[in-house]
C-alpha positions, 0 to 999 in steps of 0.5 A, a space after each residue: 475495676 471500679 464497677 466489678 467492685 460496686 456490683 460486688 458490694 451490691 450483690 453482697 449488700 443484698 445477700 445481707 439484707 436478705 439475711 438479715 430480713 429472715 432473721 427478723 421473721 424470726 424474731 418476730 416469730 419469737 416475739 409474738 410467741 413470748 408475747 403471748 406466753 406473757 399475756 396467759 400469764 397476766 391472765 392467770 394472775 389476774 390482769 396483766 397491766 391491773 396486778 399492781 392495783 389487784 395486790 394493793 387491793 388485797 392489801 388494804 382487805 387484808 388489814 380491813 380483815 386483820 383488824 376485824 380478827 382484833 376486833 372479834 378477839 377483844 369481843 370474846 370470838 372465835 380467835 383461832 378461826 381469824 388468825 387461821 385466815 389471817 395467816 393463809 392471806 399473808 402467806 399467798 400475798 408473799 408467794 406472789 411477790 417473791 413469783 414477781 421478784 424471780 420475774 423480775 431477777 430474771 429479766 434482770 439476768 438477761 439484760 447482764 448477759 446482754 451486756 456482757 456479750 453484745 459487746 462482743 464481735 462473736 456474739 453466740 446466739 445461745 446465749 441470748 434470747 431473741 428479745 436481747 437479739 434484737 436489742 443487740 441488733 439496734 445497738 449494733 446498727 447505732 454503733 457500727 453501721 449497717 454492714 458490720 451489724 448484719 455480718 455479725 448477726 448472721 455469724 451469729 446465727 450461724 454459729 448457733 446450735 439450735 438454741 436461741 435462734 431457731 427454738 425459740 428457748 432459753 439456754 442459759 448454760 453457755 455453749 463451747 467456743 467452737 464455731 462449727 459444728 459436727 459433720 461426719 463421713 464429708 469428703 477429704 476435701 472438707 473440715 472433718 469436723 464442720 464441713 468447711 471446703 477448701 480455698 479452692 470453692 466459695 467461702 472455702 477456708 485453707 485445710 491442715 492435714 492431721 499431723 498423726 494419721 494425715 487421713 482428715 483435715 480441718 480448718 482450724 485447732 478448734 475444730 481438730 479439738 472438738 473432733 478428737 473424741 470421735 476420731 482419736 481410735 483411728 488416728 492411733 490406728 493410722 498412724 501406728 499403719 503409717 510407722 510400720 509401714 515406714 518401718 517396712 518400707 526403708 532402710 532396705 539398703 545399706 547405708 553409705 558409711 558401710 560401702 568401701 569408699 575405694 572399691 564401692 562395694 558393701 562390706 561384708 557384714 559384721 564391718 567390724 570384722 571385715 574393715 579398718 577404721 582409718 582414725 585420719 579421716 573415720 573412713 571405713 576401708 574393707 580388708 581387700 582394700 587394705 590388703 592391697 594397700 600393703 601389698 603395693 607397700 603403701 603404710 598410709 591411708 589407704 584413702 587420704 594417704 595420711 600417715 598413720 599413727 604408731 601408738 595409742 597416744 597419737 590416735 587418740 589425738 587423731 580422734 580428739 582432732 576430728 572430734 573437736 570438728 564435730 564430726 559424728 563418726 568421730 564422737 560415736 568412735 571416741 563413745 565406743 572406746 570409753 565403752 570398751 576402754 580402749 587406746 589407754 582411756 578408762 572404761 566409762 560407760 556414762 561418757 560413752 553414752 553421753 558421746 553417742 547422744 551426741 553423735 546420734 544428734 548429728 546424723 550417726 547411725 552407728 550411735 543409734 544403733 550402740 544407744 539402743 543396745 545401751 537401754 536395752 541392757 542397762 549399761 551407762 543408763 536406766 534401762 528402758 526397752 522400750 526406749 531401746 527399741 525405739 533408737 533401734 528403729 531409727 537406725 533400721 530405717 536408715 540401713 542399720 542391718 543388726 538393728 534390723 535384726 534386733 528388732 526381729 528377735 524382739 518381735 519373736 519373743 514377744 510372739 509376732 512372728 510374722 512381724 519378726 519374719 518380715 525384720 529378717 527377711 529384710 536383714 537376710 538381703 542385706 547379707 546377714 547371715 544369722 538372718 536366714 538362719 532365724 527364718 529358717 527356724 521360723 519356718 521349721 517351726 511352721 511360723 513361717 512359710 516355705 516362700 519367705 525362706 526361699 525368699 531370704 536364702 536367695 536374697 542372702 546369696 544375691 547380697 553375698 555375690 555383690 560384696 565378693 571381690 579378688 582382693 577381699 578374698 585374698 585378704 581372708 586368706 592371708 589372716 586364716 594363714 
C-alpha cells in the first residue's frame, strides 16, 4: 500500500510540475512582452533609465530661460514673446509628471490587489497581472512549500476566463465568484453549467438534480445560479409538464376513506348521500351496510359495535373525544358543523376554517376539498381562487372525485376544454355522474371527440357495476318507501 501511495504522489507531483512548468512559459511570455511594451515607452520619453536626469536637465534650462525673460523685460524686450515660451515649458514639464505620477499610481494599485488577494487560497487570475502572479507564486513557495503553491496556482489558472493568464492584459474589474464557466448542450451526466462529471470518472464532483424540472444537474449552487438565466424558461416549462403530468397521472382511484370498511366496496357518490358517519370511531358505513345492520337489530355501530348516541349533546363529545386525539377525520367532521351549524353549535365559519387547516395538515382529503370550496367562494376567509384551485388539486390527486370535477368546470371557463375533458373523464370512471353529463356536452359542442364520450359513459357504467350490491340496493328502496 505504501509503494501505490509513493507512485501516486509521484505521478501526482510530476502532473504539478508540468502544470506549473507551462504556466512559467507563460509568464515569460507575458514578461517579455511587457518588458518590451516598457522599453518603447522609455524611448518615447527619452531614455528609460537617463529620464530622471533628462527632466533635471530641462529643469535648470528652464530657470536659465526664465531668467533670460527677466533679464530681457528690465532691458525693454519683447516680454510677451518670453513669457509665451516660459509658460509652454512649464506646462509640457507638468504633464510629464503627472504621466509619470498615474505610472507610478498604478503600479501602486497592483501591488494593493497583490496584496489583498494572494493571500487568498482561491486567488482569481483575473485579478492579477502576470508580473503580480509570479510575485504571488514566490511568496506561495516561501510560505507554503511546493505543493500547496502549484495547487493553487493551477486552480487559479483554471478558474480564470481569458483574462490574466492566457491574454496577456489587465482586467481591473473583478470577475464573479463562479468557479467554472458555461458549457451547454453537455450530457445528463455532467454540470450543466461548468461541465464537471460525476463521482463516477476522474476528478468528477457529486451532482444534484435540479429540484424544479429534474432535466440538468450541477455540481454546486454556484453553478445552478449562474446558469438560471439560460435555463429559467425550460425549467418553468418543465416543471408545470411534470405537475400536469402528476395532476393527470394519480388520483385515478378512490381514496380509502370512501370504500365501506364492511363490505369493501366504493361508495356511491355523493358519500354524503349514500353513507353514515359513525361519530364512535369516523368511520364511513354505506347504507346497505347499515341497513342490514338494523335489520339483524343491531343499534350499535355497525363497525366497532359501540353504542350510539341519542342526542346532539352526547355526539359532540363523541367528536370532541376524537378530536382531542388528533384525529383528522375527526377535526375536519367538527370544521363541517361549525359550517353548517349543526348538533347545537353556532355556525362559524372562521373556526371551520381553522378546523380544516388543521385536518389538511394531518392527511384529510375532505379538509382539502372543503378548503378549496372555502377560497374559491369567500366564505370564513379572503377569497383566493387561485389558492382554491390549488388545495382542489391536492385533494384530486389523492382521489378526491368532485375536486376532480371542480377542477373541470374550472378549466372549461376558462376555455381549456380539453384539459377540462381530460378532469371528467377521469371523474366519470370514478362514477360521478354530472361528469358524463359534462363530457357530453363537450362533445355536442364539438370540443370533445366522440371516443372520449364513449370512453367516459363505459368507464361510468364499469364504476357503477363495481359499487352495486343487494343490501345497498334494498337500502335505497326502503328510504324511496
Amino acid at each position: 500500500m505504501r509503494g501505490v501511495a509513493k507512485e501516486a504522489a509521484a505521478e501526482e507531483n510530476e502532473k504539478l510540475s508540468r502544470e506549473v512548468q507551462s504556466l512559467k512559459d507563460q509568464l515569460a511570455h507575458f514578461t517579455g512582452k511587457q518588458n518590451n511594451v516598457k522599453a518603447k515607452n522609455g524611448k518615447r520619453r527619452g531614455g528609460g533609465r537617463s529620464a530622471a536626469n533628462q527632466r533635471s536637465q530641462r529643469s535648470r534650462s528652464r530657470d536659465k530661460d526664465s531668467r533670460r525673460s527677466r533679464g530681457k523685460s528690465n532691458g525693454n524686450s519683447n516680454p510677451n514673446q518670453s513669457s509665451t515660451r516660459s509658460r509652454s515649458r512649464t506646462r509640457k514639464q507638468n504633464n510629464r509628471n503627472r504621466n509619470g505620477a498615474a505610472e507610478r499610481t498604478t503600479e501602486g494599485s497592483h501591488r494593493d490587489d497583490l496584496c489583498q488577494y494572494s493571500t487568498k487560497p482561491g486567488l482569481c487570475a483575473s485579478y492579477v497581472s502576470s508580473h503580480d502572479l509570479e510575485l504571488w507564486l514566490t511568496g506561495s513557495k516561501v510560505r507554503k512549500g511546493w505543493g500547496v503553491a502549484l495547487g493553487e496556482l493551477a486552480s487559479a489558472g483554471r478558474r480564470s476566463n481569458g483574462a490574466g493568464i492566457g491574454s496577456g492584459g489587465h482586467q481591473r474589474t473583478p470577475a464573479a465568484s463562479m468557479s467554472c464557466i458555461a458549457a451547454d448542450g453537455s450530457p445528463a451526466d455532467v454540470c450543466a453549467n461548468c461541465g464537471k462529471g460525476s463521482s463516477g470518472g476522474e476528478g468528477g464532483v457529486k451532482l444534484k438534480d435540479c429540484t424544479a424540472c429534474r432535466l440538468v444537474k450541477y455540481c454546486g449552487v454556484d453553478c445552478q445560479r449562474a446558469h438560471r438565466k439560460k435555463h429559467k424558461k425550460a425549467c418553468k416549462q418543465r416543471a408545470a409538464e411534470l405537475k400536469d403530468e402528476q395532476l393527470f397521472s394519480q388520483g385515478l382511484e378512490r381514496p380509502e376513506r370512501h370504500i365501506c370498511p364492511i363490505c369493501a366496496l366504493p361508495i356511491p357518490l355523493p358519500t354524503d348521500y349514500h353513507s353514515v358517519v359513525e361519530v364512535c370511531c369516523m368511520k364511513l358505513i354505506c347504507n346497505g351496510c347499515d341497513h342490514a345492520a338494523e335489520k339483524r337489530g343491531m343499534d350499535d355501530c355497525a363497525f366497532c359495535r359501540t353504542p350510539c348516541p341519542d342526542n346532539d349533546a352526547d355526539k359532540l363529545a363523541m367528536i370532541r373525544a376524537r378530536v382531542s386525539k388528533k384525529d383528522p377525520e375527526a377535526i375536519n367532521h367538527l370544521g363541517e358543523k361549525y359550517c353548517h351549524g349543526l348538533l347545537g353549535l353556532q355556525k362559524d365559519m372562521r373556526r371551520a376554517v381553522k378546523l380544516w387547516t388543521e385536518a389538511a395538515e394531518l392527511g384529510s382529503i375532505e379538509a382539502l376539498y372543503s378548503l378549496g370550496l372555502a377560497y374559491k367562494t369567500g366564505e370564513g376567509i379572503q377569497q383566493d381562487e387561485a389558492k382554491g384551485v390549488e388545495f382542489y388539486k391536492k385533494a384530486a390527486v389523492q382521489g378526491h372525485v368532485i375536486s376532480r370535477y371542480k377542477l373541470g368546470c374550472v378549466e372549461g371557463q376558462k376555455g381549456n376544454y380539453d384539459r377540462a375533458a381530460k378532469h371528467f373523464l377521469i371523474a366519470a370512471k370514478m362514477g360521478l355522474k354530472e361528469s358524463v353529463e359534462n363530457i357530453k356536452s363537450l362533445f355536442m359542442a364539438g370540443v370533445a371527440t366522440k371516443e372520449q364520450y364513449a370512453e367516459a359513459l363505459k368507464g361510468y357504467q364499469d364504476a357503477v357495476e363495481e359499487m352495486k350490491s343487494h343490501d345497498r340496493d334494498e337500502a335505497s328502496a326502503f328510504r324511496k318507501s
